[in-house]
C-alpha positions as CSV (number, residue, x, y, z in Angstrom):
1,X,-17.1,-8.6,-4.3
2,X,-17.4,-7.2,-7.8
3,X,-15.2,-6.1,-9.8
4,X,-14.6,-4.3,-13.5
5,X,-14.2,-1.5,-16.1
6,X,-16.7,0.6,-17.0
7,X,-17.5,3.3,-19.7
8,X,-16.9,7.2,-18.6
9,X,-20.2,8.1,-18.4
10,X,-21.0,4.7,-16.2
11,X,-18.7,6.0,-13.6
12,X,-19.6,10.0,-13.9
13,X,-23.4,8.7,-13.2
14,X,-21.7,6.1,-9.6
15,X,-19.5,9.7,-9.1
16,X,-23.3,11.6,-9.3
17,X,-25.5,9.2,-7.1
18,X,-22.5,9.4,-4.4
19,X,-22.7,12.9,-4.3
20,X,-26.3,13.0,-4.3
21,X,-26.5,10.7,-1.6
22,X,-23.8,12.8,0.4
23,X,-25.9,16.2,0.2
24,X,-29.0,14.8,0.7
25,X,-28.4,12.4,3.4
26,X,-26.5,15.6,5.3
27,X,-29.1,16.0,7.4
28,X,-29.4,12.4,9.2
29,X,-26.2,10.1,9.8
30,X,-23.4,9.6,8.1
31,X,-20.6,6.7,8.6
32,X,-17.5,7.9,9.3
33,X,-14.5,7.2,7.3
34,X,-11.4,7.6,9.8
35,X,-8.2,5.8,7.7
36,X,-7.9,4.4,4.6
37,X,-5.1,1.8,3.9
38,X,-4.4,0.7,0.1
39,X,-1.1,-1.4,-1.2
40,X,-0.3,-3.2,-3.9
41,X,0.2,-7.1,-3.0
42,X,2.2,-9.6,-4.3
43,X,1.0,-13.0,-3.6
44,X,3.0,-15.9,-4.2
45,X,1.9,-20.0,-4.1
46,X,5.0,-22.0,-3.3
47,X,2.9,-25.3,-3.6
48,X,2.4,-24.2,-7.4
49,X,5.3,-21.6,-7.4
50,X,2.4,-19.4,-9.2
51,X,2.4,-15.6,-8.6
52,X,-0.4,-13.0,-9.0
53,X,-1.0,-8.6,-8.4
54,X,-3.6,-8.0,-6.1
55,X,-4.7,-4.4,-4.1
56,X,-5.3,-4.4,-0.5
57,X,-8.0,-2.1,1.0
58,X,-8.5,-1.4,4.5
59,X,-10.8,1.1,6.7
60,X,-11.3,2.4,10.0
61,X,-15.0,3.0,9.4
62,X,-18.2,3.2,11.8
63,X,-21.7,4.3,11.7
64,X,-23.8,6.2,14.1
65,X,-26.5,3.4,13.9
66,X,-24.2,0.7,13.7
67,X,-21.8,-1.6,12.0
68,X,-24.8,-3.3,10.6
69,X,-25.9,0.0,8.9
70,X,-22.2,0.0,6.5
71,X,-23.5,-1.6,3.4
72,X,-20.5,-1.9,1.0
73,X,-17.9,0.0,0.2
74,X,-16.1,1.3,-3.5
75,X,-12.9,1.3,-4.4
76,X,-12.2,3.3,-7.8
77,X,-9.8,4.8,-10.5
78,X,-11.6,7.4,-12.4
79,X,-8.8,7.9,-15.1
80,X,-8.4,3.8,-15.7
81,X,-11.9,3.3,-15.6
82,X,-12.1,0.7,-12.9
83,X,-14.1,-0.1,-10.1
84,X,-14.9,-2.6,-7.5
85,X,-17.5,-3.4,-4.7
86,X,-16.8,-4.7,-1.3
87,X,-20.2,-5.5,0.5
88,X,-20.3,-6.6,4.1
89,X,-20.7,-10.4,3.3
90,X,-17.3,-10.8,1.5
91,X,-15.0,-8.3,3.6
92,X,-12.8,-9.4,6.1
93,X,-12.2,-7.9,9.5
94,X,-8.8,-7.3,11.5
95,X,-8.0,-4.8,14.7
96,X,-4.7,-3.5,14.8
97,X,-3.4,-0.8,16.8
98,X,-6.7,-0.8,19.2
99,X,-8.5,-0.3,16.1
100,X,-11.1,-2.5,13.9
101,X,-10.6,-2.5,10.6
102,X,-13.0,-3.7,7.6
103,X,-11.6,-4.5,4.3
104,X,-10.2,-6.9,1.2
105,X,-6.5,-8.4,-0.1
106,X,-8.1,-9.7,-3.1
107,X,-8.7,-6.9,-5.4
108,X,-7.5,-7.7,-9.0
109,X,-7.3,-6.4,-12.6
110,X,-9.6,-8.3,-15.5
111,X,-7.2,-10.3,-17.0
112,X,-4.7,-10.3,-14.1
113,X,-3.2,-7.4,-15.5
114,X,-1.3,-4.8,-13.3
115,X,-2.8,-2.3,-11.3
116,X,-2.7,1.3,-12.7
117,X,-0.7,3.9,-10.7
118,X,-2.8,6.6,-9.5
119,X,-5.1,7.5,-7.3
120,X,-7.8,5.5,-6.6
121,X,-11.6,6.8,-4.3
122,X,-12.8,4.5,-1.3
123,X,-16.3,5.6,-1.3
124,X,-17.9,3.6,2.1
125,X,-21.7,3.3,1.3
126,X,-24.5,2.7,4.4
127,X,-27.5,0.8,3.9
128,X,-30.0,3.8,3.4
129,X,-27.1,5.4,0.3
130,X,-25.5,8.0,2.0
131,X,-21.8,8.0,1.4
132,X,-18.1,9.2,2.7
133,X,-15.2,8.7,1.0
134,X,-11.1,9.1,1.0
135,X,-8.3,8.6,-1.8
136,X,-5.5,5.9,-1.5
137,X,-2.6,6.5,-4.3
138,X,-1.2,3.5,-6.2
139,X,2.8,4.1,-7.1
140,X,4.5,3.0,-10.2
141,X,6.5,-0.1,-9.6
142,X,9.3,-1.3,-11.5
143,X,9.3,-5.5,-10.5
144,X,6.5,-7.6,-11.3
145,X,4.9,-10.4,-9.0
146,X,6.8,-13.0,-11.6
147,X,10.3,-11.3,-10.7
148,X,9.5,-10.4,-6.4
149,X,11.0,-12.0,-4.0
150,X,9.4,-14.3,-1.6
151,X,9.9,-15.4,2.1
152,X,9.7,-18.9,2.7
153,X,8.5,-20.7,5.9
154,X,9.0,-23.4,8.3
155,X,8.8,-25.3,11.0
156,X,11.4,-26.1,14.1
157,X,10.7,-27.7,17.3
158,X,7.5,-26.5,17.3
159,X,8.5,-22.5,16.3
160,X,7.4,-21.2,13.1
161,X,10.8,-19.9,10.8
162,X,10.7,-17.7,8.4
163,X,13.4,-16.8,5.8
164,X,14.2,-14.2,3.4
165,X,12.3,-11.8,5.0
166,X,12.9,-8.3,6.3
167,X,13.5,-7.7,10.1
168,X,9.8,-6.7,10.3
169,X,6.9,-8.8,8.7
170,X,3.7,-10.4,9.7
171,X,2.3,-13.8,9.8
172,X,-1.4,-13.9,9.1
173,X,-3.2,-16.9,10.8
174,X,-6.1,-18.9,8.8
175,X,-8.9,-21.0,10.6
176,X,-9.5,-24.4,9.2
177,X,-12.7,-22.8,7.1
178,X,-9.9,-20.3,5.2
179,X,-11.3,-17.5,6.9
180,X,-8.7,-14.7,7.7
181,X,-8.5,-14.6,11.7
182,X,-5.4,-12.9,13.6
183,X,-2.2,-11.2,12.4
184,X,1.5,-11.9,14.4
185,X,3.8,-9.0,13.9
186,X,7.3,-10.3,14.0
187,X,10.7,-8.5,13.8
188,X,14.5,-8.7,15.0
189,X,16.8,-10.6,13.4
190,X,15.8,-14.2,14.2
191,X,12.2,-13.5,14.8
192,X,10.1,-16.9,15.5
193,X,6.5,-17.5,16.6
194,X,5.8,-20.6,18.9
195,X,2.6,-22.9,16.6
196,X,0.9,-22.8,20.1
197,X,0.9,-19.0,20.4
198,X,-1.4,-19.3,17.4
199,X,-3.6,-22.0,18.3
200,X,-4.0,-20.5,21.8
201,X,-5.3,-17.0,20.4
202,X,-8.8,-17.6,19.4
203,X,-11.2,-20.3,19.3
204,X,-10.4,-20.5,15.6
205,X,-7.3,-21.2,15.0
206,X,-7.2,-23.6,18.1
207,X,-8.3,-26.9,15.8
208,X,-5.9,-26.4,12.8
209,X,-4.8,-23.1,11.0
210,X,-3.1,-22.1,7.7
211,X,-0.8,-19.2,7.8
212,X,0.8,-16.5,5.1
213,X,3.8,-14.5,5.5
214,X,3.4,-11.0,4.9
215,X,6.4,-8.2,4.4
216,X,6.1,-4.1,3.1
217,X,8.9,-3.4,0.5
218,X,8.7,0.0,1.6
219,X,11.3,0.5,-1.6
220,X,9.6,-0.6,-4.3
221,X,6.3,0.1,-3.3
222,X,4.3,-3.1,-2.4
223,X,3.8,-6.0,-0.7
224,X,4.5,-9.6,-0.5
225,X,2.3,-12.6,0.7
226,X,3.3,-16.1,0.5
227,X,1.4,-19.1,1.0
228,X,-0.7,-20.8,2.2
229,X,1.6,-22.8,4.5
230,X,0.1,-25.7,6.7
231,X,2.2,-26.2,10.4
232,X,1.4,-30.0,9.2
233,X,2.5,-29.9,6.1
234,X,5.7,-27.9,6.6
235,X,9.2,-29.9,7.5
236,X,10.3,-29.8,10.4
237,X,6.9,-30.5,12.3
């Protein structure tokens, strides 16, 4: 993943080849761009109490000749000058809803500044250059990641806890390597998720996991992620 600003002109030239690529590469195969998702994420550390802004990015995306033919895709703000590159080694993958998605949580300013509201272009790039792309809009928010609010998680008899949450939130499951494997949607008012429905899912989480909990402030107009938590490290275990 790369990341950074860029002069006017840099970008007009990436907004160019994209185009070009997309009217000449008409005739064979495009990938198909069926959803974009885009929020702003919050992620907070409790082992350091740090806090930091990130962007998520998710697609629905396919290709005629394959996965295997989806190079990389762009994420970029024209008016702030910004762009990034997501190439197939460093994305992660998830399937919600009976779909597969490809994508990133990681996304941040130079600096760690905030994210500009606005609207931003996913442009999803094949191997051979041709190109689709969709807009995702970035709101204005008025809290920072410093003044959020964070869940907090534990463990009891063997059930994973979380508090300060919303009725609805997520717990996304970690294998021992760090790499992103499953998501557990929760919700109700005293939702709980058993450590062994995790292990038990995949392969990968069945020798150790780390988890995060995830919640949409539909309000305010992001995220929040907190953790890592370990289920050995947490009280309660």
């Amino acid at each position: 993943m790369r990341h950074g600003t860029a002069p006017r002109a840099a970008l007009a030239a990436v907004a160019a080849a994209c185009a070009l690529a997309f009217f000449t590469g008409c005739a064979g195969k495009l990938p198909v761009l069926s959803r974009v998702y885009g929020r702003v994420i919050y992620a907070h550390d409790p082992s350091t109490n740090a806090s930091s802004e990130t962007l998520g990015v998710f697609l629905v995306a396919s290709d005629p000749d394959g996965m295997e033919n989806i190079n990389a895709f762009y994420v970029i703000n024209d008016d702030a000058e910004l762009f990034w590159k997501v190439d197939s080694a460093t994305w992660i993958t998830a399937t919600a809803e009976g779909e597969s998605w490809i994508g990133t949580t990681s996304l941040m300013m130079p600096g760690a500044m905030p994210l500009p509201a606005g609207q931003y272009r996913v442009v999803l790039e094949s191997v051979g250059g041709d190109t689709v792309e969709d807009t995702i809009t970035i709101p204005v928010r008025v809290l920072s990641a410093a003044d959020a609010k964070y869940p907090a998680a534990a463990i009891e008899q063997g059930l994973i806890k979380v508090s300060g949450a919303p009725e609805s939130f997520e717990i996304w499951a970690y294998g021992k390597d760090g790499k992103f494997v499953s998501t557990f949607p929760l919700s109700g008012k005293s939702p709980q998720l058993a450590v062994q429905a995790v292990t038990s899912s995949s392969p990968a989480l069945a020798g150790g996991f780390t988890f995060r909990v995830y919640a949409w402030n539909e309000q305010d107009g992001f995220g929040v992620l907190c953790g890592p938590y370990s289920p050995d490290a947490l009280p309660g275990k």
